[in-house]
Structures are given as C-alpha cells and as structure tokens.
N, C-alpha and C positions, 0 to 999 in steps of 0.2 A: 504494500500500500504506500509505503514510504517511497518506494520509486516512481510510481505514478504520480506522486504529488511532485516531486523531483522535476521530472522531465514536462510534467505541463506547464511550471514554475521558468526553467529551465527553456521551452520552445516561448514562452511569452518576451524570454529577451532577443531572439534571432534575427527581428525586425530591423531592433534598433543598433545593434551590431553590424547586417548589412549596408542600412543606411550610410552607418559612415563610414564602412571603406570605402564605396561606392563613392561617397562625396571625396575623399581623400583621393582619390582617383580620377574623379570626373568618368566614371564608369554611369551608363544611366540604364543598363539593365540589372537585371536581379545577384547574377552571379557570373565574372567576368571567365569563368571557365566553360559555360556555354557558349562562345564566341569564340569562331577559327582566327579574329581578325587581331581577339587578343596576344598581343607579346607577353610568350610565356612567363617573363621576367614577370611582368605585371599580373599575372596571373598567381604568382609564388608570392607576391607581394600582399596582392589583395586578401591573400588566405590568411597569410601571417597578420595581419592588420585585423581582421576578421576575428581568429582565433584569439589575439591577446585581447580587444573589446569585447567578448564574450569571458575573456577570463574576470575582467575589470569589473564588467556587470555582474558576472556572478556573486562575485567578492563583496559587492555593493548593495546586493540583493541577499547575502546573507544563505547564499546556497553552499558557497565552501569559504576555508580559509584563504588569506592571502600565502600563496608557494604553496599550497596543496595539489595543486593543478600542473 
C-alpha cells in the first residue's frame, strides 16, 4: 500500500520536472528522446537535468532523503 501511495505521490511531480528541462533546453515537446532531430548530447542532457529535478522535488516533497537517491 505504501508503494502505491509512493508512486502516485511520486508520478504527480513528472510534470513539473519535465517542464523544466524542456524550458532549460528550449525543447517544446514532451521528451526530447522522441525526436531523430535531437542531438544526442542534448538528449543525455535533458535526462540528466530531468532526473536530478525529480530528485530535488522529491527531496522537497518529503518522499526520500536528500543522497538517498
């Protein structure tokens, strides 16, 4: 039960996670590895960027420690 609170807890920050790599990027679709057109650079980036503002919210939201992750 505790993980289903987790993970819906959890998918309500993905939003606002993609939002701003996207904006850090000037990417204006969802996820820039859908795209042939994207530079893979920019694709390794956008993830990275991606994954530590999901660690940031989490941290923020009180779902894990901060260096747990």
């Amino acid at each position: 039960m505790a993980n289903k609170i987790y993970i819906k807890q959890r998918d309500l920050l993905i939003p606002e996670a993609e939002r701003y790599a996207n904006e850090k990027y000037g990417i204006q679709q969802v996820c820039p590895s859908l795209s042939a057109k994207t530079a893979p650079g920019i694709r390794q980036e956008w993830t990275r960027t991606y994954l530590l503002k999901m660690n940031e919210l989490a941290v923020a939201a009180g779902l894990c420690e901060e260096g747990s992750v």
